[in-house]
C-alpha positions as CSV (number, residue, x, y, z in Angstrom):
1,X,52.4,12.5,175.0
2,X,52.0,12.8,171.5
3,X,54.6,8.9,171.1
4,X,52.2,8.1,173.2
5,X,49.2,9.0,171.2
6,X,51.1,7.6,168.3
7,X,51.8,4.0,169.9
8,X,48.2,3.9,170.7
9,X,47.0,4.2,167.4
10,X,49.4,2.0,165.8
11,X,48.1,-0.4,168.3
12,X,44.8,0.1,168.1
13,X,45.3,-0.1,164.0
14,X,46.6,-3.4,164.4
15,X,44.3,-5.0,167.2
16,X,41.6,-3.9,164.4
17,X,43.5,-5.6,161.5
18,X,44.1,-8.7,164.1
19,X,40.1,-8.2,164.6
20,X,39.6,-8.4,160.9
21,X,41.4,-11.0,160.1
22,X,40.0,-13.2,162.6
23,X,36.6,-12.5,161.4
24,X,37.6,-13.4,158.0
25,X,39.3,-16.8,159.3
26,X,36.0,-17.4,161.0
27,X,34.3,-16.9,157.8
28,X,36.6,-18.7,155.4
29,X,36.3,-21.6,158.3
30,X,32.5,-21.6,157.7
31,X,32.8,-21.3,154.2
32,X,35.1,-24.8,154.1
33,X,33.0,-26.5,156.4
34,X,30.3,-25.9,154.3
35,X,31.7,-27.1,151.1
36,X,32.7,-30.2,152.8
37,X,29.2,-31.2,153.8
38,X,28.4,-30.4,150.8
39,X,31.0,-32.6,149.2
40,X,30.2,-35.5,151.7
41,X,26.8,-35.5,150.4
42,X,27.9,-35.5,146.7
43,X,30.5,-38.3,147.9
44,X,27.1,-40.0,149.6
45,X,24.9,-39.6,146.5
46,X,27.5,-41.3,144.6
47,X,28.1,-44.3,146.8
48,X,23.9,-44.7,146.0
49,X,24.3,-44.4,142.6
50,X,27.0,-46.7,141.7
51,X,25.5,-49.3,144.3
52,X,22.2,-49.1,142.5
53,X,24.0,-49.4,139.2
54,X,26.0,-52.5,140.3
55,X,22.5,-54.2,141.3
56,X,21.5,-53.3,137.6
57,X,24.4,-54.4,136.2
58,X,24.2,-58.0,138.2
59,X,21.2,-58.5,136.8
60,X,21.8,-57.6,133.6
61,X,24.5,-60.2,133.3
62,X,22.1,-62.7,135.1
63,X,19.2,-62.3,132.3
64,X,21.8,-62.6,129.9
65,X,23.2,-65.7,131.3
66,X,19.8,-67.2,131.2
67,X,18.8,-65.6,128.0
68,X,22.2,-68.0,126.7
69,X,21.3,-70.6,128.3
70,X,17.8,-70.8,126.4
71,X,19.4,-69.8,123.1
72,X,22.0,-72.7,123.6
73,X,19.1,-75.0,124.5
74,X,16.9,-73.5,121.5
75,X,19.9,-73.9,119.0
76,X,20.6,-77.5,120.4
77,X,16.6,-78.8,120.1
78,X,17.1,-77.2,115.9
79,X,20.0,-78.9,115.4
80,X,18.2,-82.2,116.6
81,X,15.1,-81.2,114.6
82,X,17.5,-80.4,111.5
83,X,19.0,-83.9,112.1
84,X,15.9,-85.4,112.4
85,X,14.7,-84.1,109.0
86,X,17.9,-85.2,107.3
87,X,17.1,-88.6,108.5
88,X,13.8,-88.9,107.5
89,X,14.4,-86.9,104.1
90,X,17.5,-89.9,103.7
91,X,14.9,-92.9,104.3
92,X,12.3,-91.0,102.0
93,X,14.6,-91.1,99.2
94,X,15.5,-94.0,99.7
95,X,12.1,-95.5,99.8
96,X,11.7,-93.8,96.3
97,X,14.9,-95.6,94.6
């Protein structure tokens, strides 16, 4: 009776350990699924960010393409105005010799 006694309690000691450690899985499970909503939504928030960034960034470079194209024009309409002067600073000289 009492290897009997003693077989149930080792028995019983290890359904309860079994019964633990289940629980625990179930809570470590819980616990990871957690995190990884949590992550997604990091991963999520991310995906916004860099999308809104890109749409900066695009334009950005399209101001600054047109911002070049006015400073080439700008540069191009002095360089005619320098010419011009040259020209008319050339004939007024030479109207004076």
């Amino acid at each position: 009776m009492n290897q009997q006694k003693a077989l149930y309690e080792t028995i019983r000691q290890d359904r309860n350990q079994y019964s633990k450690k289940l629980v625990e899985s179930y809570d470590e499970n819980a616990d990871l699924k957690r995190r990884f909503r949590l992550l997604q939504l990091q991963i999520q928030q991310l995906k916004e960010e860099i999308t809104e960034k890109e749409k900066m960034l695009s334009t950005v470079k399209l101001e600054v393409n047109q911002k070049g194209k006015e400073l080439t024009r700008e540069i191009a309409c002095a360089r005619n105005q320098a010419q011009t002067l040259a020209t008319q600073k050339n004939k007024i000289q030479e109207l004076y010799n």
